[in-house]
VMD Tcl script that builds the backbone (N, CA, C; Angstrom):
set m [mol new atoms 534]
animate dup $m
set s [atomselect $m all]
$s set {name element resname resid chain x y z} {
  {N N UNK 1 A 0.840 -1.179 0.000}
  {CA C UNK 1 A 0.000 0.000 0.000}
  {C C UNK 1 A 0.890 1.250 0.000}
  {N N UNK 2 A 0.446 2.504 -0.731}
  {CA C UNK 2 A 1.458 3.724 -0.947}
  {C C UNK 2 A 1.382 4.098 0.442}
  {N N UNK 3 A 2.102 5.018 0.682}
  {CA C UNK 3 A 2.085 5.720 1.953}
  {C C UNK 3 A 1.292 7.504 1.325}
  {N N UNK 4 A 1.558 7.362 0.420}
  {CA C UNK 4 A 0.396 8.396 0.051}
  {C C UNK 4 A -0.310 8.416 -1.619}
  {N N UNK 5 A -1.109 8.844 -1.779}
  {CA C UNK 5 A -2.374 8.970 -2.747}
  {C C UNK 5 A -2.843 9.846 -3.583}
  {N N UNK 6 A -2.407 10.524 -5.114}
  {CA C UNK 6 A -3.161 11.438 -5.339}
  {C C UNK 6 A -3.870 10.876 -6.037}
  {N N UNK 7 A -5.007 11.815 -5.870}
  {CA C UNK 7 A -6.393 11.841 -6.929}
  {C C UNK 7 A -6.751 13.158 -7.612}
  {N N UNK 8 A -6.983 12.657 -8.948}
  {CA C UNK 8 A -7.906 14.073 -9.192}
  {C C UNK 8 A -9.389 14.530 -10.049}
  {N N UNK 9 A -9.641 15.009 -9.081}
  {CA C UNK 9 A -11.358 15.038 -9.303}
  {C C UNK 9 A -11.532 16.009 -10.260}
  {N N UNK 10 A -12.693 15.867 -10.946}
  {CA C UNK 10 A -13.410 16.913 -12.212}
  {C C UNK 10 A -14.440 16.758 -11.500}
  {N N UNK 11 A -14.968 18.579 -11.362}
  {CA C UNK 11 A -16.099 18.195 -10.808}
  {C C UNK 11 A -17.571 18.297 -11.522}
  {N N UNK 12 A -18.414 17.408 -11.347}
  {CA C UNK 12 A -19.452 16.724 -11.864}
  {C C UNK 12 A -20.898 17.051 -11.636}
  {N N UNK 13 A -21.990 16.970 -11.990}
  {CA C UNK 13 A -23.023 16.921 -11.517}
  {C C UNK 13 A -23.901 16.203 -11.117}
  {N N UNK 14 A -22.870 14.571 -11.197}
  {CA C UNK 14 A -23.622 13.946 -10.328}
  {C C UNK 14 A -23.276 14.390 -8.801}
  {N N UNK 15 A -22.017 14.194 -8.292}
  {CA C UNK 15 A -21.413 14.581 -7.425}
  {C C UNK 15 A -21.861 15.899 -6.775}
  {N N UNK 16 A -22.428 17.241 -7.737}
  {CA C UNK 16 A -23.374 18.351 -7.162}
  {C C UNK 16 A -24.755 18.120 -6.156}
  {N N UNK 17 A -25.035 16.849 -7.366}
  {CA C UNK 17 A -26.728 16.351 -6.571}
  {C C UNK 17 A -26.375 15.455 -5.576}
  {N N UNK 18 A -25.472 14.862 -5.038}
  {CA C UNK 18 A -25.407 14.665 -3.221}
  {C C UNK 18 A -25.115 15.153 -2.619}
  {N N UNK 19 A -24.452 16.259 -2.769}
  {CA C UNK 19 A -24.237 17.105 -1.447}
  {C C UNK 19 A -25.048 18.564 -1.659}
  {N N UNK 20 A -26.326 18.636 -2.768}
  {CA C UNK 20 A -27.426 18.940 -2.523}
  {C C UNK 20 A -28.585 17.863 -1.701}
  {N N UNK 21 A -28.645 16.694 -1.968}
  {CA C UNK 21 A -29.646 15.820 -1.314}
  {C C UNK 21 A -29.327 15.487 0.409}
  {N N UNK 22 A -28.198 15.532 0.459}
  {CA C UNK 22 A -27.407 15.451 2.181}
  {C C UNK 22 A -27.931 16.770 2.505}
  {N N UNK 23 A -27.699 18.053 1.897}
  {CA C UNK 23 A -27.970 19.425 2.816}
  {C C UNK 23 A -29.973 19.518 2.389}
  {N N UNK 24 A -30.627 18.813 1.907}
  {CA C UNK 24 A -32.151 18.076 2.095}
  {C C UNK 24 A -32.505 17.417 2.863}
  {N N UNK 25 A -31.769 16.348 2.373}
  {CA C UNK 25 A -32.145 15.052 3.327}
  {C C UNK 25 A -31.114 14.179 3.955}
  {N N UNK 26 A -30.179 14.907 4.523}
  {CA C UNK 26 A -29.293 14.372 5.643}
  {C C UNK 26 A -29.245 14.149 6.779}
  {N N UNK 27 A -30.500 14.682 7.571}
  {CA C UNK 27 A -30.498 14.639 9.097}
  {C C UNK 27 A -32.424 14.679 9.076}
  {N N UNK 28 A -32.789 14.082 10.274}
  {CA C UNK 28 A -34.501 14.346 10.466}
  {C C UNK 28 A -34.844 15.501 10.364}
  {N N UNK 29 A -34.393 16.950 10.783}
  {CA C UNK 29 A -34.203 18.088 10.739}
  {C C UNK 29 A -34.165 18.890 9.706}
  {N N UNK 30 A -33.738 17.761 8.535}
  {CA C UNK 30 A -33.209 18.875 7.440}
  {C C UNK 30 A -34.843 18.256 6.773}
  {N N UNK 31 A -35.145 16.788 6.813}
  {CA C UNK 31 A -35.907 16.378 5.561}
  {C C UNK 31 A -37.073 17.493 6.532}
  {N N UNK 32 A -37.876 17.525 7.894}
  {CA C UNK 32 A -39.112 18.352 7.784}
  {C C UNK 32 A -38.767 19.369 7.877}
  {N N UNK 33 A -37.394 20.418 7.299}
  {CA C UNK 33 A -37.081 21.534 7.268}
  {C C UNK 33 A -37.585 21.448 5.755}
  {N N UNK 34 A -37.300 20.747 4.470}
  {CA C UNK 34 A -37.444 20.561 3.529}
  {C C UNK 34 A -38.581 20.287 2.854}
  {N N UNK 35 A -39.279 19.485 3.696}
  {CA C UNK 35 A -40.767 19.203 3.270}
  {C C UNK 35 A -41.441 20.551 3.723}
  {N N UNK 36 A -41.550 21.434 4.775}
  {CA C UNK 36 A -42.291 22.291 4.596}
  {C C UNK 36 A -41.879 23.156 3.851}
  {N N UNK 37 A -40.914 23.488 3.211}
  {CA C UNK 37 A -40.361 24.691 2.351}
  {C C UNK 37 A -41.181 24.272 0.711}
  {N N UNK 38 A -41.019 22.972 0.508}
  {CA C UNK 38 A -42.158 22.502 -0.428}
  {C C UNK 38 A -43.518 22.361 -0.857}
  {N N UNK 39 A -44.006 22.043 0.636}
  {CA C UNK 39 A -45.251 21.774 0.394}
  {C C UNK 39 A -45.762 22.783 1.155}
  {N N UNK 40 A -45.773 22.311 2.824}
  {CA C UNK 40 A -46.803 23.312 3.669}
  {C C UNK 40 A -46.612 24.835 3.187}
  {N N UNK 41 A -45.255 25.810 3.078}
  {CA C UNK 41 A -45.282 27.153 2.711}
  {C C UNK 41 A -46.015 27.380 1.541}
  {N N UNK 42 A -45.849 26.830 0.435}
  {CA C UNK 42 A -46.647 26.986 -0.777}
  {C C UNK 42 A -48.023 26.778 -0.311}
  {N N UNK 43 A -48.405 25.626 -0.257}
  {CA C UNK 43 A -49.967 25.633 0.445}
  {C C UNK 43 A -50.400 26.437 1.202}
  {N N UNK 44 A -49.997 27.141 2.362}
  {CA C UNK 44 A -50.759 28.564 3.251}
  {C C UNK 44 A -50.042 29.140 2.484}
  {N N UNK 45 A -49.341 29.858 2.235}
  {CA C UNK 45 A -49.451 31.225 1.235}
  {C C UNK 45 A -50.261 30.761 -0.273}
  {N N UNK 46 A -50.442 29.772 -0.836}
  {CA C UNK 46 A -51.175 30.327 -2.264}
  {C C UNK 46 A -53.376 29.487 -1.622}
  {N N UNK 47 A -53.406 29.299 -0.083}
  {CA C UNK 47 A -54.656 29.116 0.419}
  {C C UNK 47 A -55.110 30.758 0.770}
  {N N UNK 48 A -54.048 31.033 1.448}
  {CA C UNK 48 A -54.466 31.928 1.920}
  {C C UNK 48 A -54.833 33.288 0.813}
  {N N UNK 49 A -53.902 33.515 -0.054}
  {CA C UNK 49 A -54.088 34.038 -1.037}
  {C C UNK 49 A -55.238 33.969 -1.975}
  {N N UNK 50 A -55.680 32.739 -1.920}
  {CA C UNK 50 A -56.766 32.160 -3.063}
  {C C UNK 50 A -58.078 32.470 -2.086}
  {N N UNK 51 A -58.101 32.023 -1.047}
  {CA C UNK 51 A -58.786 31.379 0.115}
  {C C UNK 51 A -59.538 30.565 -0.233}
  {N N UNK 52 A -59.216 29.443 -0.661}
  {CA C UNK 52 A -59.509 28.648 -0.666}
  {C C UNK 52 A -57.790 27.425 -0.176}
  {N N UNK 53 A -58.530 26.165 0.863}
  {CA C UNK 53 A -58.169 25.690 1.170}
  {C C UNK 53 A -57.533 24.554 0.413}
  {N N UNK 54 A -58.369 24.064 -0.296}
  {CA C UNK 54 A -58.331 23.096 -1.772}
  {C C UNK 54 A -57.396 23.305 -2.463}
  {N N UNK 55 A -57.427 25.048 -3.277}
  {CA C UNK 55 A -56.396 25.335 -4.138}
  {C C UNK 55 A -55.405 25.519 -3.692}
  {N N UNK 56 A -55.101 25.717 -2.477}
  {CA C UNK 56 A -53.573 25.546 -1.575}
  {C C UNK 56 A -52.968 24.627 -1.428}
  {N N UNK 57 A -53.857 23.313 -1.171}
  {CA C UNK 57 A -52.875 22.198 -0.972}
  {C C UNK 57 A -52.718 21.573 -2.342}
  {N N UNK 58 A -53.589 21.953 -3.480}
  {CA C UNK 58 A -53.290 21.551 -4.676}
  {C C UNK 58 A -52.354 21.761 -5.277}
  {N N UNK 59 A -51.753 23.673 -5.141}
  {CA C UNK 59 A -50.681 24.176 -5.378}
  {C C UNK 59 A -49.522 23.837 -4.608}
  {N N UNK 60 A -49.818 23.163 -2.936}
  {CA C UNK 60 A -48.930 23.153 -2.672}
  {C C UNK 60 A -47.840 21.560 -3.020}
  {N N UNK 61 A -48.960 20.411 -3.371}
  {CA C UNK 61 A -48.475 19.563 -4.093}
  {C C UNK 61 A -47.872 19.095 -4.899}
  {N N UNK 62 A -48.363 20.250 -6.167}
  {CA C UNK 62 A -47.843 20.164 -7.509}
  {C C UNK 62 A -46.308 21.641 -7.449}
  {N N UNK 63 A -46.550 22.463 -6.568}
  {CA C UNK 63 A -45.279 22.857 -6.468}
  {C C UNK 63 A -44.421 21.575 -5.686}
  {N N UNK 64 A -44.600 21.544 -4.658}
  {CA C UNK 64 A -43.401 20.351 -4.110}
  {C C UNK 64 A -43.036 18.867 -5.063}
  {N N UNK 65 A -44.051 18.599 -6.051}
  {CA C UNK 65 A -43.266 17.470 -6.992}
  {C C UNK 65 A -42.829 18.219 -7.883}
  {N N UNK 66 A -43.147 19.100 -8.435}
  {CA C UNK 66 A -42.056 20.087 -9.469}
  {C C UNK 66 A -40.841 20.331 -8.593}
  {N N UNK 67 A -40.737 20.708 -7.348}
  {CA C UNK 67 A -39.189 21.260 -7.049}
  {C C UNK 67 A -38.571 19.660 -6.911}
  {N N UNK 68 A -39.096 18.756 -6.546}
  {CA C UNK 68 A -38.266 17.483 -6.182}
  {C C UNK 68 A -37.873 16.699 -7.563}
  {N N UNK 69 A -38.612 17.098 -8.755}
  {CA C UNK 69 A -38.111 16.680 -9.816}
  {C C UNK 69 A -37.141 17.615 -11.026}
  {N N UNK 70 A -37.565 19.280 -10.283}
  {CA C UNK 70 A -36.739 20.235 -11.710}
  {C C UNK 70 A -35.678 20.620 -10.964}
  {N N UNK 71 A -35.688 20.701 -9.799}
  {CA C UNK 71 A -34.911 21.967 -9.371}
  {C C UNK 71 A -33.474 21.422 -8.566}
  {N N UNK 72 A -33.211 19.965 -7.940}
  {CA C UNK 72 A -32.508 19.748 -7.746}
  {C C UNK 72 A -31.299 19.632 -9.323}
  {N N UNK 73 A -31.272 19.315 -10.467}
  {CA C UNK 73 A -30.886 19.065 -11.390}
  {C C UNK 73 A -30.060 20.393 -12.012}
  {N N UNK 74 A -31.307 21.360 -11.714}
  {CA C UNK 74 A -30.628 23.047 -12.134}
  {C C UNK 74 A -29.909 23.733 -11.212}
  {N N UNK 75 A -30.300 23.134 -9.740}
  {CA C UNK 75 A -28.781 23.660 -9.010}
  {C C UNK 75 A -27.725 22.952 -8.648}
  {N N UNK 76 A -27.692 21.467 -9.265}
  {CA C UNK 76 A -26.549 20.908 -9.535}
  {C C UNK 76 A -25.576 21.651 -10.240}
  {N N UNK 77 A -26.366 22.003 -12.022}
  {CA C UNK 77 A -26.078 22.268 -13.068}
  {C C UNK 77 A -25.469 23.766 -12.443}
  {N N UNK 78 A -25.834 24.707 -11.687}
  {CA C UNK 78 A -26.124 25.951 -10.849}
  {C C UNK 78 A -24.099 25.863 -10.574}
  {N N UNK 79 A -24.118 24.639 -9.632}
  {CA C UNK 79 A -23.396 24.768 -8.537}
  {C C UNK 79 A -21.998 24.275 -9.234}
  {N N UNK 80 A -22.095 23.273 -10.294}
  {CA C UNK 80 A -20.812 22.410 -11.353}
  {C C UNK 80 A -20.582 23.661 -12.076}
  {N N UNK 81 A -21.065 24.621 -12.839}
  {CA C UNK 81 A -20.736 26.052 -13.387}
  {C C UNK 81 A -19.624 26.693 -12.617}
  {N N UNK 82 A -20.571 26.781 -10.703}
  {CA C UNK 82 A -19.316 27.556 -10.231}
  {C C UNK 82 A -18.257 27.402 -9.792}
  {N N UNK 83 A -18.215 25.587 -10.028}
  {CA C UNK 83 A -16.918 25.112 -9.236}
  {C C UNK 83 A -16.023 24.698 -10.557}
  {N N UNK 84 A -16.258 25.099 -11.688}
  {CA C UNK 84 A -15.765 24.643 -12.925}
  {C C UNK 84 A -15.314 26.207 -13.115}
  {N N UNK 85 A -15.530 27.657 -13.015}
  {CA C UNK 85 A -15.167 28.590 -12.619}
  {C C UNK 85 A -14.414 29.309 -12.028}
  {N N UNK 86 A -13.921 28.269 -10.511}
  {CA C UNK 86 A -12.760 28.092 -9.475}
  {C C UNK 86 A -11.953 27.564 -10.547}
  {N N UNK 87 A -12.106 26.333 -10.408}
  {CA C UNK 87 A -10.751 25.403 -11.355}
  {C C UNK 87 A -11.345 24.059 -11.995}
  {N N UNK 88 A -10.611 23.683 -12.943}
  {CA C UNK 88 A -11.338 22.155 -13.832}
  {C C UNK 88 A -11.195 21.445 -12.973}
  {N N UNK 89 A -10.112 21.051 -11.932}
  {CA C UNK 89 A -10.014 19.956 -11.317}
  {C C UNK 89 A -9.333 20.400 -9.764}
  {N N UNK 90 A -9.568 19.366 -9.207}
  {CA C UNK 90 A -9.377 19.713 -7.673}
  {C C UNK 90 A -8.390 18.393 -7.789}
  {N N UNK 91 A -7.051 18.054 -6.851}
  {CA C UNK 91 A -6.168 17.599 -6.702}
  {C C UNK 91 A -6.180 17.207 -5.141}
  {N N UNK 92 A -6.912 15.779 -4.699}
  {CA C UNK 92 A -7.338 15.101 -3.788}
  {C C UNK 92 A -6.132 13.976 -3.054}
  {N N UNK 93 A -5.010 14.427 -1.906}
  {CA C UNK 93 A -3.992 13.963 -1.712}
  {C C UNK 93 A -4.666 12.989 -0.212}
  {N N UNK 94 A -4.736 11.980 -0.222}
  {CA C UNK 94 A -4.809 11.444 1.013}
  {C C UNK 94 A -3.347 10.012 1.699}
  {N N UNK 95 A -3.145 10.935 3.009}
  {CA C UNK 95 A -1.985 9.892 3.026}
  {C C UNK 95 A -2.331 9.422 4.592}
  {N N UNK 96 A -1.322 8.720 5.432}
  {CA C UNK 96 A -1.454 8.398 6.476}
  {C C UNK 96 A -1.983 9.812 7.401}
  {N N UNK 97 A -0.905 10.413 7.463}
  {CA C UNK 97 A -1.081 11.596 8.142}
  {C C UNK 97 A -2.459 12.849 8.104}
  {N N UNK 98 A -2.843 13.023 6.997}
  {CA C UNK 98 A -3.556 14.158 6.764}
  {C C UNK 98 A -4.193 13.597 4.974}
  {N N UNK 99 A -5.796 14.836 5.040}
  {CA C UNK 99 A -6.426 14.350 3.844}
  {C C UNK 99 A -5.912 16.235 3.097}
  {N N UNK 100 A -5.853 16.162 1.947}
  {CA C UNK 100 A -5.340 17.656 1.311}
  {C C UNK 100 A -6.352 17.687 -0.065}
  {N N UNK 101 A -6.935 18.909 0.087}
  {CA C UNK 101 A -7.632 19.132 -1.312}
  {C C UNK 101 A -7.175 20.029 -1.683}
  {N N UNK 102 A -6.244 20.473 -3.028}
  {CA C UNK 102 A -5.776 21.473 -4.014}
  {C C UNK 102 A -6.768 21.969 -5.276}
  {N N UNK 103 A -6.846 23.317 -4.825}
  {CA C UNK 103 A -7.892 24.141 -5.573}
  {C C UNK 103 A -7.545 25.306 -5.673}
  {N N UNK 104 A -7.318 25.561 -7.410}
  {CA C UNK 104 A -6.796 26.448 -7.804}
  {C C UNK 104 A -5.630 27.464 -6.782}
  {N N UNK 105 A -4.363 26.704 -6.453}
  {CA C UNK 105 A -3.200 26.994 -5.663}
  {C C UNK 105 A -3.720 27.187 -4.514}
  {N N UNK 106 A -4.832 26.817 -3.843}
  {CA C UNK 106 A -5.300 27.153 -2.458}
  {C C UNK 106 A -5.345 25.472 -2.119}
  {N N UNK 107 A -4.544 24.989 -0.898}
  {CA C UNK 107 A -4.080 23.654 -0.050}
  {C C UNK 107 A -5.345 24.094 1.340}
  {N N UNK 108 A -6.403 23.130 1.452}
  {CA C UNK 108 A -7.105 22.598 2.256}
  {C C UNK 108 A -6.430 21.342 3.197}
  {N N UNK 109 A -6.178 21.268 3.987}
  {CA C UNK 109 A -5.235 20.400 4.859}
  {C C UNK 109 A -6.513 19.762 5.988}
  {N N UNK 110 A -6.666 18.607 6.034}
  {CA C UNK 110 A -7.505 17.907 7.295}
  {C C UNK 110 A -6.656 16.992 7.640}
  {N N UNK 111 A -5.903 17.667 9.189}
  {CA C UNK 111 A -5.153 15.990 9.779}
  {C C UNK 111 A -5.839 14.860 10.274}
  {N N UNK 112 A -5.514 13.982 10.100}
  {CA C UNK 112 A -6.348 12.857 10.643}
  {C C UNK 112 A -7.234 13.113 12.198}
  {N N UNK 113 A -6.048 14.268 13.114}
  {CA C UNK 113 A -6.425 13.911 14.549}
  {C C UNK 113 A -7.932 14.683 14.458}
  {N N UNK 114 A -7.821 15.751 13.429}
  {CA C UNK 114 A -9.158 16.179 13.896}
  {C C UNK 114 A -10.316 15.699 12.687}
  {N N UNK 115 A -9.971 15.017 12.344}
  {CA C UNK 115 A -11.780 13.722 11.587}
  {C C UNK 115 A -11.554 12.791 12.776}
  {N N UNK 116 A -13.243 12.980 13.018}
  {CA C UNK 116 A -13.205 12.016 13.869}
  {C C UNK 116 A -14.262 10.873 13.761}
  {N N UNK 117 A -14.773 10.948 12.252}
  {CA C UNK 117 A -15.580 10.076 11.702}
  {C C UNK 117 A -15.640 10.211 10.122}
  {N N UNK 118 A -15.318 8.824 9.207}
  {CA C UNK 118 A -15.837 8.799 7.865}
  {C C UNK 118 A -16.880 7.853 7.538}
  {N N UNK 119 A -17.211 8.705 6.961}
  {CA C UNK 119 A -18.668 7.771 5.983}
  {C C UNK 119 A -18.612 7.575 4.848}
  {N N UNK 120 A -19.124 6.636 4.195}
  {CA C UNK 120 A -18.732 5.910 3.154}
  {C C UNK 120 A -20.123 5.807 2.455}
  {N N UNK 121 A -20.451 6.746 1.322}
  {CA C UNK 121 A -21.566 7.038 0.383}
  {C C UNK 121 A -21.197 6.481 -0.661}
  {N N UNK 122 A -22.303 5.917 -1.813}
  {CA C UNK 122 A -22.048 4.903 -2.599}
  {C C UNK 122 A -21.460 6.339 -3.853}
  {N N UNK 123 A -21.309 7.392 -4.007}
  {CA C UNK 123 A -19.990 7.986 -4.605}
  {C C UNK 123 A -19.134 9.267 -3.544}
  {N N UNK 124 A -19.344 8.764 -2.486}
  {CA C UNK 124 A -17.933 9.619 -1.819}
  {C C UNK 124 A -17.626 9.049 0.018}
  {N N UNK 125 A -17.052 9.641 0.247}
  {CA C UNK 125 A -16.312 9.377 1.755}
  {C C UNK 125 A -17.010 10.833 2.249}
  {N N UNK 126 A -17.346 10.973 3.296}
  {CA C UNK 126 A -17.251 11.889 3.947}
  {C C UNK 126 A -16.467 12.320 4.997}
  {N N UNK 127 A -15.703 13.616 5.097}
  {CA C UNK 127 A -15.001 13.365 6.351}
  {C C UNK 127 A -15.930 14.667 7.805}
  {N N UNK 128 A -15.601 13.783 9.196}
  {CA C UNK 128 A -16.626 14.518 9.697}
  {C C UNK 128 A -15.461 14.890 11.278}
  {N N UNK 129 A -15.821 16.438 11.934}
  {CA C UNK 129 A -15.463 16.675 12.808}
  {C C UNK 129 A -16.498 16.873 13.612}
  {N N UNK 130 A -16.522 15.718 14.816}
  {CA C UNK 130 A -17.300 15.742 15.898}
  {C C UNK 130 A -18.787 15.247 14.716}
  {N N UNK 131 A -19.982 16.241 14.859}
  {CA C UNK 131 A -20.911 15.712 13.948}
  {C C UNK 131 A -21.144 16.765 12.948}
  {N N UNK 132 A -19.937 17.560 12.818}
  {CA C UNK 132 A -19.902 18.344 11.443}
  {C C UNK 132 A -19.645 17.901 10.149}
  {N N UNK 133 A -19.544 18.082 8.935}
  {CA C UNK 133 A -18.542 17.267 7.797}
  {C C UNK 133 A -18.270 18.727 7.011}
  {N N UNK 134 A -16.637 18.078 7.000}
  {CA C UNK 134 A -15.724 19.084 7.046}
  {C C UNK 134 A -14.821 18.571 5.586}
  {N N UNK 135 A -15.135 17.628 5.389}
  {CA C UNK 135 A -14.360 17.427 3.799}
  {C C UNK 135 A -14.915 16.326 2.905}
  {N N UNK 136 A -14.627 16.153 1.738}
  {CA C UNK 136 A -15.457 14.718 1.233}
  {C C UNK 136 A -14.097 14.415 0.167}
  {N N UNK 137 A -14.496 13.319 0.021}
  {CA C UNK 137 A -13.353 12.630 -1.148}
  {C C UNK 137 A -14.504 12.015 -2.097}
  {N N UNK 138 A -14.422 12.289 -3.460}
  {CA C UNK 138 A -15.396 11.926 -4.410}
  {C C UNK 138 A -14.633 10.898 -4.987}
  {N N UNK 139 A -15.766 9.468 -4.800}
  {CA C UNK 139 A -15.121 8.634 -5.366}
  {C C UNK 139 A -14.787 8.641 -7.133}
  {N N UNK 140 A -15.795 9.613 -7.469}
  {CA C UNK 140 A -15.256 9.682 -9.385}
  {C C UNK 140 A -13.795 10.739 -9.467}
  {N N UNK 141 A -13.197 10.540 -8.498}
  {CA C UNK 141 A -11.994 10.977 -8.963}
  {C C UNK 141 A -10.863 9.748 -8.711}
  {N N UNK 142 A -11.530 9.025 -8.220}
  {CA C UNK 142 A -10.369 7.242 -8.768}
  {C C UNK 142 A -10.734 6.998 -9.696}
  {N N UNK 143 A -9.533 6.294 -10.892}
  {CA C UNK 143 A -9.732 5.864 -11.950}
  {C C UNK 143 A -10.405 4.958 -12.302}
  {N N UNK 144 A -9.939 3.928 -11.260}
  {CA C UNK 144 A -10.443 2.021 -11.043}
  {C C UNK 144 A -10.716 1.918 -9.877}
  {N N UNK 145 A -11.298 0.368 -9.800}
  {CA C UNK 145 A -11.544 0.124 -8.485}
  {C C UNK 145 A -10.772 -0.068 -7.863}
  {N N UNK 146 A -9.196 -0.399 -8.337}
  {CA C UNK 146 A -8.373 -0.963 -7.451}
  {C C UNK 146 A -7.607 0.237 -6.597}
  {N N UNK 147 A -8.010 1.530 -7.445}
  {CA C UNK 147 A -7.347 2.918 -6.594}
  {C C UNK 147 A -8.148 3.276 -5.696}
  {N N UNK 148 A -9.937 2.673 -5.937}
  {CA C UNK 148 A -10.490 3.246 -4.818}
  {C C UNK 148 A -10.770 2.175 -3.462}
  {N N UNK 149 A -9.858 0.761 -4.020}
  {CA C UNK 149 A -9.834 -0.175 -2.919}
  {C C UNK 149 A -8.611 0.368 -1.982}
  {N N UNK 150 A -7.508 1.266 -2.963}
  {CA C UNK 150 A -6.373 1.634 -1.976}
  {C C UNK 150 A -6.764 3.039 -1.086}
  {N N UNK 151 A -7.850 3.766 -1.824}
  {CA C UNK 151 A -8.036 4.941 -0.848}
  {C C UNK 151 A -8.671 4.125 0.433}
  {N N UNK 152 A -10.177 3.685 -0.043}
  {CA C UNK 152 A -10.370 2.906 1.414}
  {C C UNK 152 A -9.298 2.430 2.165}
  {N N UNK 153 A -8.318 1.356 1.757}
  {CA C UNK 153 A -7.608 0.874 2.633}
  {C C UNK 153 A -6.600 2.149 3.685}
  {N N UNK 154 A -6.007 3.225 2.733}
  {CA C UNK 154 A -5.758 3.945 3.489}
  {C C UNK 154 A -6.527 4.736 4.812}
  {N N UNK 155 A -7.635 4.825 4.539}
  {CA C UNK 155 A -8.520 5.859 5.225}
  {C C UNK 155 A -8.875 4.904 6.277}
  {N N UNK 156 A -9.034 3.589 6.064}
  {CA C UNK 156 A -9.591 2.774 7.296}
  {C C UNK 156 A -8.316 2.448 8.061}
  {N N UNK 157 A -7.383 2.188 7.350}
  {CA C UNK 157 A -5.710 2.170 8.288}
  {C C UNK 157 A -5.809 3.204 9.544}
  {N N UNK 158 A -6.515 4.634 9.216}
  {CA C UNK 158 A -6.574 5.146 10.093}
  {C C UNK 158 A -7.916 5.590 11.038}
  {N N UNK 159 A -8.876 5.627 10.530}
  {CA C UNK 159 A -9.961 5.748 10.963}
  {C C UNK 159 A -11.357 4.545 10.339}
  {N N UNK 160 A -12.268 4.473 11.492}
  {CA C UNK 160 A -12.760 3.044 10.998}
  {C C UNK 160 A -13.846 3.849 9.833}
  {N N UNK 161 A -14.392 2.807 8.491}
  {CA C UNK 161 A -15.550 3.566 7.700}
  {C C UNK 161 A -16.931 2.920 8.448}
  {N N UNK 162 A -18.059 4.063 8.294}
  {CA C UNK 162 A -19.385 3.275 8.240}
  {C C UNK 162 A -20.037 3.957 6.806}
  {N N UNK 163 A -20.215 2.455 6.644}
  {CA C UNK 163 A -20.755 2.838 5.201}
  {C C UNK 163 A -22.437 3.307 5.483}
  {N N UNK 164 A -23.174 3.892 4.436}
  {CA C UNK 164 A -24.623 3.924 4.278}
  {C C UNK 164 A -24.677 3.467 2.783}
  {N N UNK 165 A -26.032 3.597 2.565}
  {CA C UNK 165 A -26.296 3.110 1.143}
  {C C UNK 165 A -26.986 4.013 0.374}
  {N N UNK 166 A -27.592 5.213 1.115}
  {CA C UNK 166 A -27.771 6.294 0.200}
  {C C UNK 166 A -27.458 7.439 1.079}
  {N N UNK 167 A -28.323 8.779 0.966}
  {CA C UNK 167 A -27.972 10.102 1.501}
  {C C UNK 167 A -28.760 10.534 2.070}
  {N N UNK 168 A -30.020 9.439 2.070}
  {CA C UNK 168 A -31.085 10.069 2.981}
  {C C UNK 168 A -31.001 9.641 4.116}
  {N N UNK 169 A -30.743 10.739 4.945}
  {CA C UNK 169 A -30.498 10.161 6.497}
  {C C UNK 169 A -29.441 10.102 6.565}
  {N N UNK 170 A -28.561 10.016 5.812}
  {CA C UNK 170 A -26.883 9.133 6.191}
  {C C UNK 170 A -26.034 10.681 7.528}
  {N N UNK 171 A -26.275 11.510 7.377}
  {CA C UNK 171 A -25.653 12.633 8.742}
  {C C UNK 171 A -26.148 11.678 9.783}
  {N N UNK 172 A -26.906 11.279 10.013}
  {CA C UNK 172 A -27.430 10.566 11.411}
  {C C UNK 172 A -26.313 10.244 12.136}
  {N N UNK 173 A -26.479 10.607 13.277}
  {CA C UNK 173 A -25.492 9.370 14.033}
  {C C UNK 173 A -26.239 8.049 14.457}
  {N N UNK 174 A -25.541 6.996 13.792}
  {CA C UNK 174 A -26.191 5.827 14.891}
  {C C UNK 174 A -25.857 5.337 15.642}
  {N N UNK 175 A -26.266 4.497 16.783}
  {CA C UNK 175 A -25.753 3.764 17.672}
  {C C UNK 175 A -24.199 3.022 18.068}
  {N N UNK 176 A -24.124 2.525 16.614}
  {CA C UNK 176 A -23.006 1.506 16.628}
  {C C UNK 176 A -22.083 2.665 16.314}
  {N N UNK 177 A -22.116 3.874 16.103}
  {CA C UNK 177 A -20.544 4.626 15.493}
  {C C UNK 177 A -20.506 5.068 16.750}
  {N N UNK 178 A -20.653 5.288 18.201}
  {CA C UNK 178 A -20.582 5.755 19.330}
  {C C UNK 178 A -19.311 5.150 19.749}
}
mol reanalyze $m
mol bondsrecalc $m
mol representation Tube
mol addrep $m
């Protein structure tokens, strides 16, 4: 195994739409922070407006499946513009010691001592201080699997992974990472 790792990421829009769906639906908090910004606000403001009760929750329906189907996509598209703007590629160094993201001549440095939890999303790592997350490693910036069997191996050398299987919910803390 290397003693250290570069990667380098292009950044993407798939990669935009999870860490839009985590700042949605990453914690219990965020999804009924999210559901009412969809549904219930639209519904009392276009009830109250209409007054009618009916046409509020009608509007407020058909607005909340329009934003859950148009709008995550356009601020992916939104957000890959402005990070393609910064720089084409970000330069993702992970070694024993410390994780480093290089962006446009600006060095992001996370030492190991202060992550004190990674998570393992079916395209990235998250890295987390205390129950913040403070860096991510995108797995579409390994080439193969066998570079992203060596990032894991590095990252668990030092800290243990819990994987999830999607992004809804995955901020949670559960039981067993205590």
């Amino acid at each position: 195994m290397p003693t250290q790792l570069s990667l380098t990421w292009h950044p993407n829009t798939a990669d935009m739409k999870l860490g839009l769906a985590l700042s949605s639906w990453g914690t219990r908090g965020r999804v009924l922070k999210t559901l009412a910004m969809l549904f219930l606000l639209p519904a009392s403001l276009f009830g109250v407006f209409t007054q009618s009760v009916w046409l509020g929750i009608s509007f407020g329906l058909l607005f909340g499946v329009l934003c859950l189907l148009a709008f995550p996509s356009t601020l992916a598209r939104m957000l890959l513009k402005t990070q393609l703007a910064r720089a084409q590629t970000h330069e993702i160094i992970v070694s024993p010691e410390a994780i480093e993201r290089i962006v446009a001549g600006t060095v992001v440095r996370h030492p190991w001592s202060a992550i004190t939890k990674v998570l393992e999303l079916p395209s990235a790592f998250l890295l987390f201080h205390g129950p913040t997350p403070i860096g991510s490693i995108e797995k579409s910036a390994a080439p193969d699997q066998a570079t992203l069997a060596t990032v894991r191996a590095l990252i668990s050398s030092v800290r243990p992974i819990y994987v999830r299987s999607s992004a809804f919910l995955a901020l949670e803390r559960r039981s067993s990472e205590t």
